[in-house]
Each structure stands twice: as C-alpha cells, then as structure tokens.
Jmol script that loads the backbone (N, CA, C; Angstrom):
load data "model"
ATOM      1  N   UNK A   1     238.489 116.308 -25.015  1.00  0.00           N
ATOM      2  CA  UNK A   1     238.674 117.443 -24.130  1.00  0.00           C
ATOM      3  C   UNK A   1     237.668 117.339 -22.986  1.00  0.00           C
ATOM      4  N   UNK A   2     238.077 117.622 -21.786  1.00  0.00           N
ATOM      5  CA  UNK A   2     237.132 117.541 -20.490  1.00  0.00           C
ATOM      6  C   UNK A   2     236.463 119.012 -20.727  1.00  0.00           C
ATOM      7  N   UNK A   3     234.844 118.431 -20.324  1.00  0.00           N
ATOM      8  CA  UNK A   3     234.277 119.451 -20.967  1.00  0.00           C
ATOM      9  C   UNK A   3     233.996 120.735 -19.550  1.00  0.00           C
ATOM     10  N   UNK A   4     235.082 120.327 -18.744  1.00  0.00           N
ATOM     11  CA  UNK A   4     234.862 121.605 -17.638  1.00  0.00           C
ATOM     12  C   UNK A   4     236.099 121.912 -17.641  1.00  0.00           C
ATOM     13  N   UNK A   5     237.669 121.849 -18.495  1.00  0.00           N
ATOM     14  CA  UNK A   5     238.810 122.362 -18.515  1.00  0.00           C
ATOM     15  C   UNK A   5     238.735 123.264 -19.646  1.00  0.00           C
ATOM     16  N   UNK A   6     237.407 122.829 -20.741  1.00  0.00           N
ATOM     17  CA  UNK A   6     237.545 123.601 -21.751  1.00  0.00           C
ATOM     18  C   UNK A   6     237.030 125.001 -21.483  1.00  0.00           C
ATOM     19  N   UNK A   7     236.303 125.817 -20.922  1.00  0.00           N
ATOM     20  CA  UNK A   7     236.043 127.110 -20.857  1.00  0.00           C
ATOM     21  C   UNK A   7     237.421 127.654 -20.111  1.00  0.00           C
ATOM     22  N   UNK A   8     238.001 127.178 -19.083  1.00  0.00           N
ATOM     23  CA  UNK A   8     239.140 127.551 -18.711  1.00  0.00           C
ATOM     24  C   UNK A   8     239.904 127.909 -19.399  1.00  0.00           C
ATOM     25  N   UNK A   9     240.746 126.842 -20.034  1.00  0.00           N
ATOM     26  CA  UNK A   9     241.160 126.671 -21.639  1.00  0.00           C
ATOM     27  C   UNK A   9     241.266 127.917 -22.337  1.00  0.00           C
ATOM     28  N   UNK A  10     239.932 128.387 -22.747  1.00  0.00           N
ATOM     29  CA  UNK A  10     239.902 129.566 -23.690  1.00  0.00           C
ATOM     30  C   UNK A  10     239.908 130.660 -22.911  1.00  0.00           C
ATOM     31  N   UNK A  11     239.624 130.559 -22.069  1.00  0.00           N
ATOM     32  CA  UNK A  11     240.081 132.286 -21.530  1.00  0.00           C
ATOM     33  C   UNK A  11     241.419 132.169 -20.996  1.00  0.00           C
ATOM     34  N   UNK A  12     242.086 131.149 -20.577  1.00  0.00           N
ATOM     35  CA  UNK A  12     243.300 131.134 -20.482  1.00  0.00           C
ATOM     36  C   UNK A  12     244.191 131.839 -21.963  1.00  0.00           C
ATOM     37  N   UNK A  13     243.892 130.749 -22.882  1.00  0.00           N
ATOM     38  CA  UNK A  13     244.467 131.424 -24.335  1.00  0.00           C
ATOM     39  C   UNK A  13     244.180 132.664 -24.473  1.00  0.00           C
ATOM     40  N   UNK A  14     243.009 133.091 -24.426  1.00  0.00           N
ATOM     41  CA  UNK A  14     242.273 134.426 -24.784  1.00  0.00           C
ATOM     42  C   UNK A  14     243.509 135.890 -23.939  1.00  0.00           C
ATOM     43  N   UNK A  15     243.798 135.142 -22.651  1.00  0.00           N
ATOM     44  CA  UNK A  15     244.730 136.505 -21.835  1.00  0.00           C
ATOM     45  C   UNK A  15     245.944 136.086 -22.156  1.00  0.00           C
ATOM     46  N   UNK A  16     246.865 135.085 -22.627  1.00  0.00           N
ATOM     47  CA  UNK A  16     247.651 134.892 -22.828  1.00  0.00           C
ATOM     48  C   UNK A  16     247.931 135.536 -24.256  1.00  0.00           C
ATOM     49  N   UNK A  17     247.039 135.337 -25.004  1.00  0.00           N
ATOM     50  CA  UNK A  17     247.125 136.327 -26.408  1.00  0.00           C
ATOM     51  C   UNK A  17     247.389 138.010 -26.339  1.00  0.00           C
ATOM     52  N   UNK A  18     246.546 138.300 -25.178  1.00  0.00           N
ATOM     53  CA  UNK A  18     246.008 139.877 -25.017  1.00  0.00           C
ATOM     54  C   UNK A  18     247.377 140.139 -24.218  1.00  0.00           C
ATOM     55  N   UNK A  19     248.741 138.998 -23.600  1.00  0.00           N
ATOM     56  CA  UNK A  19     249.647 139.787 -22.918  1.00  0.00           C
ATOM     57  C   UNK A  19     250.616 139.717 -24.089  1.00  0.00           C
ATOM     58  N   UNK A  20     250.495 138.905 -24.851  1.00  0.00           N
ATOM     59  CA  UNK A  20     251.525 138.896 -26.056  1.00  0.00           C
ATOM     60  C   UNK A  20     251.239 140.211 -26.699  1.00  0.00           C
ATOM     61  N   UNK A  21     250.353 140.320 -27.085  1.00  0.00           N
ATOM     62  CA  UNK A  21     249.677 141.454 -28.315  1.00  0.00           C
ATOM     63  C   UNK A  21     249.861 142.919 -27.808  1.00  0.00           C
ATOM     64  N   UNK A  22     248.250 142.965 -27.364  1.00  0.00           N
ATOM     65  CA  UNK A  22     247.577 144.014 -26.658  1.00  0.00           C
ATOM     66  C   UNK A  22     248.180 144.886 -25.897  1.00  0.00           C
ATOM     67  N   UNK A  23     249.060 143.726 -24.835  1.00  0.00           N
ATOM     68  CA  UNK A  23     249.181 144.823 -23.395  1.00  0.00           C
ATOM     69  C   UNK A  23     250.003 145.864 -23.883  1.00  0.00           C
ATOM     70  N   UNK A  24     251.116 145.583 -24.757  1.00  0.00           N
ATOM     71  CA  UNK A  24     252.213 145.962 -24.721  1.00  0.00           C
ATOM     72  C   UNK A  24     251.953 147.622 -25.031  1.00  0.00           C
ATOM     73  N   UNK A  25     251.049 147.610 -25.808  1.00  0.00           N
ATOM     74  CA  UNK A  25     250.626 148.664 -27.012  1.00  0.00           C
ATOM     75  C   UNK A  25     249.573 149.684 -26.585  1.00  0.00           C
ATOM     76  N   UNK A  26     248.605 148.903 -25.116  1.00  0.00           N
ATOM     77  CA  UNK A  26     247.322 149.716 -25.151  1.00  0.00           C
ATOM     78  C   UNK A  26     247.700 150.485 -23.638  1.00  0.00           C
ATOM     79  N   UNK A  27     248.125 149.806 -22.658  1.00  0.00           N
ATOM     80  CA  UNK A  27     248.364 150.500 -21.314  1.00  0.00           C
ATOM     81  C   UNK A  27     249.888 151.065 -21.076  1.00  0.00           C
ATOM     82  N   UNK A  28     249.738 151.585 -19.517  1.00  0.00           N
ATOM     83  CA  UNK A  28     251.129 151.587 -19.270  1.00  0.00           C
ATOM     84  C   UNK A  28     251.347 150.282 -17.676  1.00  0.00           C
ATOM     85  N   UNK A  29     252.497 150.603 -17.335  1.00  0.00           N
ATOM     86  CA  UNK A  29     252.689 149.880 -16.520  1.00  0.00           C
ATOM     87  C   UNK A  29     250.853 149.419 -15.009  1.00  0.00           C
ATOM     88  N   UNK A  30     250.816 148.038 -14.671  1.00  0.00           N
ATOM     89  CA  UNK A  30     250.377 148.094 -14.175  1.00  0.00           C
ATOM     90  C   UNK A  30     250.778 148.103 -12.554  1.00  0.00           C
ATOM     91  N   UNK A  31     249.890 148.863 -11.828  1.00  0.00           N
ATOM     92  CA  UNK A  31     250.242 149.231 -10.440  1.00  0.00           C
ATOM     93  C   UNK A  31     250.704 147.866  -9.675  1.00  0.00           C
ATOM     94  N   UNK A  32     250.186 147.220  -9.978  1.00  0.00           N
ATOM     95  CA  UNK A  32     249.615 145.410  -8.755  1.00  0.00           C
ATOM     96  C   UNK A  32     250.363 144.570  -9.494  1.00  0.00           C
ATOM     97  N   UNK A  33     251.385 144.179  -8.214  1.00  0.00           N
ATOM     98  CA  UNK A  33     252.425 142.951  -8.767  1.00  0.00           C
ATOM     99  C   UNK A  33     251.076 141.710  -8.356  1.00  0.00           C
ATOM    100  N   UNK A  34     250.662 140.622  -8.648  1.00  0.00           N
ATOM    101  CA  UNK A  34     251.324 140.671 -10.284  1.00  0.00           C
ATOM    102  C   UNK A  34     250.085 141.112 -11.087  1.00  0.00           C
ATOM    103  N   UNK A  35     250.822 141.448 -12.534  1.00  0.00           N
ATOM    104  CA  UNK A  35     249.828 142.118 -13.549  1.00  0.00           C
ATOM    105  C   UNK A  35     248.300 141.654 -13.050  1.00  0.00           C
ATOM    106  N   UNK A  36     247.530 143.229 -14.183  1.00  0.00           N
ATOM    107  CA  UNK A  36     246.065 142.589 -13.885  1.00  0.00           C
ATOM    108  C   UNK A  36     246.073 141.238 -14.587  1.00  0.00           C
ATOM    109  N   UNK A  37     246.483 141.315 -15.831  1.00  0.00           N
ATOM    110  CA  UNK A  37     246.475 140.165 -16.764  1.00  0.00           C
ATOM    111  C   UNK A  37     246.520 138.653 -16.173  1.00  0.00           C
ATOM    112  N   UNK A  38     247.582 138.665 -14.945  1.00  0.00           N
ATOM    113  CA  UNK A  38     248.715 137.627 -14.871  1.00  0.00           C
ATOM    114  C   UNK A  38     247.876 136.899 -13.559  1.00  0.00           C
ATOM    115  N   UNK A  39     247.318 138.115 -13.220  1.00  0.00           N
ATOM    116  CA  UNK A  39     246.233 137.970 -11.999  1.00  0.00           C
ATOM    117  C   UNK A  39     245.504 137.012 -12.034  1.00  0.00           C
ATOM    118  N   UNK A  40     244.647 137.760 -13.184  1.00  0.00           N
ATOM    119  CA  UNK A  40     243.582 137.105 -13.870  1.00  0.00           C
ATOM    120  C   UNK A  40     243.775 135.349 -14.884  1.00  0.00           C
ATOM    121  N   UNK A  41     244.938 135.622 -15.101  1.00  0.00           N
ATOM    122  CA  UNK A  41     245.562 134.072 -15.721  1.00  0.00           C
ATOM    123  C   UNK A  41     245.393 132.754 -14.531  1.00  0.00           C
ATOM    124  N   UNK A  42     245.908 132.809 -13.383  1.00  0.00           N
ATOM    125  CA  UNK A  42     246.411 132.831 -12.272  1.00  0.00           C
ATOM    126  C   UNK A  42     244.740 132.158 -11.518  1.00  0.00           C
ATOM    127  N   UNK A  43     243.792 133.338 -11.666  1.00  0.00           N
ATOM    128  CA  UNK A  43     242.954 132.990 -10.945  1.00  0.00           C
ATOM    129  C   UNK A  43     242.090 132.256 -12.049  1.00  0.00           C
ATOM    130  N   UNK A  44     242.031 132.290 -13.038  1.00  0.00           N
ATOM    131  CA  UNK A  44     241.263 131.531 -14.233  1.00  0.00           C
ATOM    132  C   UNK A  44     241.600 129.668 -13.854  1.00  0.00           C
ATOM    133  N   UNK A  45     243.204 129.905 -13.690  1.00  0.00           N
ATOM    134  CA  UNK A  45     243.950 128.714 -13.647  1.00  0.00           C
ATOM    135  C   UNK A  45     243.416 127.670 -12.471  1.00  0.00           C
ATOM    136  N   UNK A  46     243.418 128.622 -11.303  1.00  0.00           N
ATOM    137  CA  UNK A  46     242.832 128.348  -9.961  1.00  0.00           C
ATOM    138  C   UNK A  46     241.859 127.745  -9.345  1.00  0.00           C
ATOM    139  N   UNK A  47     240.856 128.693 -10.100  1.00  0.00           N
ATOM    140  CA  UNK A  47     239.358 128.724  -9.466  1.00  0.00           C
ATOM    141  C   UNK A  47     238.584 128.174 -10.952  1.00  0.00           C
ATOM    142  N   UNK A  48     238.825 127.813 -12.189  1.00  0.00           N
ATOM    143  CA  UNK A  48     237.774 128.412 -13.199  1.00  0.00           C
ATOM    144  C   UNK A  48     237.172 129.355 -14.200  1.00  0.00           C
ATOM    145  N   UNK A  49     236.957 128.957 -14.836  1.00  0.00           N
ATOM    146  CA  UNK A  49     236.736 130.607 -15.619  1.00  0.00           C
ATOM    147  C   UNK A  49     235.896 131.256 -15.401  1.00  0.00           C
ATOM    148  N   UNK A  50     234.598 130.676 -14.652  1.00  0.00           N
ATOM    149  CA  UNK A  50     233.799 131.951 -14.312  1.00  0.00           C
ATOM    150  C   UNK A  50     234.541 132.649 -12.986  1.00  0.00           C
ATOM    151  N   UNK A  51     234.789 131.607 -11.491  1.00  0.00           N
ATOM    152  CA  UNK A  51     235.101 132.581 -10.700  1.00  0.00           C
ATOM    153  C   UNK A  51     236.504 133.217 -11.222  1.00  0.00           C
ATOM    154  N   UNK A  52     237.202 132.780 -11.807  1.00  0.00           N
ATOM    155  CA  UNK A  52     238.579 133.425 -12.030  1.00  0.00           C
ATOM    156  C   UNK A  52     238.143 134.670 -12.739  1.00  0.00           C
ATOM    157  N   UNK A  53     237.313 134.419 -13.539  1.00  0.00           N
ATOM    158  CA  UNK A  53     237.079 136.135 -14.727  1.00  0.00           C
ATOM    159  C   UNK A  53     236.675 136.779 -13.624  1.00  0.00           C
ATOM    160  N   UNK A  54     235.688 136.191 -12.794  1.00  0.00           N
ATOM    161  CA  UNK A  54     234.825 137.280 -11.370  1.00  0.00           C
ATOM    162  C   UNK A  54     236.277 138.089 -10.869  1.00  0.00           C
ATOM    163  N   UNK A  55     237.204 137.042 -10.099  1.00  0.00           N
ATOM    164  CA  UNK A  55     238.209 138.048  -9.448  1.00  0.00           C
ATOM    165  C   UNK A  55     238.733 138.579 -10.109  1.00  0.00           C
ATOM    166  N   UNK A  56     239.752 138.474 -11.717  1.00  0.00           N
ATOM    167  CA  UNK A  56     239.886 139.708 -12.611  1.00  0.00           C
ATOM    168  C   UNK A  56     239.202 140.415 -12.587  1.00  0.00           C
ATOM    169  N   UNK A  57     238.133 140.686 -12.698  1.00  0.00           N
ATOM    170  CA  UNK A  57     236.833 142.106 -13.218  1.00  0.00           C
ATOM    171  C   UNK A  57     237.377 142.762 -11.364  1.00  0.00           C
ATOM    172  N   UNK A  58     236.993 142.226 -10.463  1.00  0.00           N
ATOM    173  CA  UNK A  58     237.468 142.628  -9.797  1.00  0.00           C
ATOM    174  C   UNK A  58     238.651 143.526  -9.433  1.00  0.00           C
ATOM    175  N   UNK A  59     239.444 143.135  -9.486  1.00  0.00           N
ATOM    176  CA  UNK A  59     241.192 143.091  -9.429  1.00  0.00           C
ATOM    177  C   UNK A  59     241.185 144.608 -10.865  1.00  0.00           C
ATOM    178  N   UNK A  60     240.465 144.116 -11.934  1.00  0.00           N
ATOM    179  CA  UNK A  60     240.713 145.608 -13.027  1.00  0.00           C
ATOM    180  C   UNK A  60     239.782 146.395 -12.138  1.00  0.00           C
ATOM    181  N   UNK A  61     238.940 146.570 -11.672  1.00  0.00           N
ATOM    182  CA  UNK A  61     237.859 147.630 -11.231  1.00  0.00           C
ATOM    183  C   UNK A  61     238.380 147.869  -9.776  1.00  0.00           C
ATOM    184  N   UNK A  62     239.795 147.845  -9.732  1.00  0.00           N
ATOM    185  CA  UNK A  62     240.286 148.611  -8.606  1.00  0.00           C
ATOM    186  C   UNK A  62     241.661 149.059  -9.244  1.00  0.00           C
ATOM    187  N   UNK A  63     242.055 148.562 -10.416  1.00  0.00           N
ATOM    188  CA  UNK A  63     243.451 149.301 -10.969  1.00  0.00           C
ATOM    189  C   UNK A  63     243.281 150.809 -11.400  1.00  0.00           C
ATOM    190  N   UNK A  64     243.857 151.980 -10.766  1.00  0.00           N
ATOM    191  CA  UNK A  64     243.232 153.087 -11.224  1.00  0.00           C
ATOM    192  C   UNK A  64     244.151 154.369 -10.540  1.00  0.00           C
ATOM    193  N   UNK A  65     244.191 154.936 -11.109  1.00  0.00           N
ATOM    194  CA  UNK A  65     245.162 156.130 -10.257  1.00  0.00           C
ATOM    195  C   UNK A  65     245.258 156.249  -8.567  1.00  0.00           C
ATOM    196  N   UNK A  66     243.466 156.438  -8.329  1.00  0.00           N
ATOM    197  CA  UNK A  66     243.980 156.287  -6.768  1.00  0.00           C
ATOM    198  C   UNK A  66     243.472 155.548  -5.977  1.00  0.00           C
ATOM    199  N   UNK A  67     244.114 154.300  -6.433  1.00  0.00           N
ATOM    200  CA  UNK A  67     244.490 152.845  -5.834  1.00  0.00           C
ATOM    201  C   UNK A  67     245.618 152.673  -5.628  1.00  0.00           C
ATOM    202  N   UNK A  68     246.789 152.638  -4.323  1.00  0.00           N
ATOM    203  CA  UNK A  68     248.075 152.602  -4.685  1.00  0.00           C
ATOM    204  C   UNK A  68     248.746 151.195  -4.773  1.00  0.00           C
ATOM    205  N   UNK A  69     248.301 150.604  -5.395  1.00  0.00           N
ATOM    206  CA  UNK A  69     248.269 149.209  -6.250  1.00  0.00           C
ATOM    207  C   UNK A  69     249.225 148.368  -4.753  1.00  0.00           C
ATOM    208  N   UNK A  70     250.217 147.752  -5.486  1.00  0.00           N
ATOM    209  CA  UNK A  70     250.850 146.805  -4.415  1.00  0.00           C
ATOM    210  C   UNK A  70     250.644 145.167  -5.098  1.00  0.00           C
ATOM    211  N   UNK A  71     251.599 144.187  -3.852  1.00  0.00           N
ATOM    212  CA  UNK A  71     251.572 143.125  -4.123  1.00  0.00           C
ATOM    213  C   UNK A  71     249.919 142.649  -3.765  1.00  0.00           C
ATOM    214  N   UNK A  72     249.180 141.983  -5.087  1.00  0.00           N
ATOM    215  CA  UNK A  72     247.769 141.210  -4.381  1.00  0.00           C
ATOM    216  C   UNK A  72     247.699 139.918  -4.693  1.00  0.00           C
ATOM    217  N   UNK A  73     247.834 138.934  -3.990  1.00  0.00           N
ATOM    218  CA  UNK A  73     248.651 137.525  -4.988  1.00  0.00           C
ATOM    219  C   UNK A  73     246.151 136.931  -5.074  1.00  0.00           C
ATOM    220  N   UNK A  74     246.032 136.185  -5.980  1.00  0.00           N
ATOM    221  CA  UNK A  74     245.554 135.308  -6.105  1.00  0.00           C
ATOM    222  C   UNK A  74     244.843 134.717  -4.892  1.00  0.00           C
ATOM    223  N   UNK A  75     243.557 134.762  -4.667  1.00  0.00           N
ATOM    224  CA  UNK A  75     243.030 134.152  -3.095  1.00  0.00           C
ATOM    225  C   UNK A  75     243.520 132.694  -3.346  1.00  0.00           C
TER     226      UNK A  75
END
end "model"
wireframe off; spacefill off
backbone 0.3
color backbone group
C-alpha cells in the first residue's frame, strides 16, 4: 500500500460507511447539492485527507438552517 493513498483510503471508507449506515437514520435532507458527505468524499478523493477533511469541516460548518445551501461543487 502507498503509504500517502493510505490515510485517504480510510477516510474515504470511513464516509462511505457513514452514507450507507448513518446518514440515512441521523439527518434530514441535506441543503448543498452535492451532499455534505459526497462533498467531503469528493474532496478527500481530490486534495487528501487532511485538506479534503479541512474542506468538509468546512462545507458542514456552513450546513444549517440559515444557509440557503445550493449547488457547491468541490474547489
């Protein structure tokens, strides 16, 4: 295993688990095409897992009632 695909890797699995499982059960719809989740998959995929988790934390710490969400694709 390349040892800089592997942290990616697991947080990739890690949100891919939490959209199988979790999402379905704990929220409701999210505002921001695409999901925070999918966002965050997306930018993990992209950038890395540290900056990718950075722009998720991001991207969740603006999902919120009055945020009127919208399309935010991935820098």
């Amino acid at each position: 295993m390349n040892v800089r695909r592997g942290p990616r890797r697991a947080v990739m699995s890690v949100i891919r688990a939490y959209q199988m499982t979790l999402s379905h059960l704990m929220f409701t719809q999210c505002r921001f095409t695409p999901s925070c989740s999918q966002y965050t998959f997306e930018a993990v995929e992209r950038h890395g897992a540290l900056k990718g988790s950075w722009l998720g934390l991001k991207r969740i710490l603006r999902c919120h009632p009055l945020h009127p969400g919208g399309f935010d694709p991935v820098p």
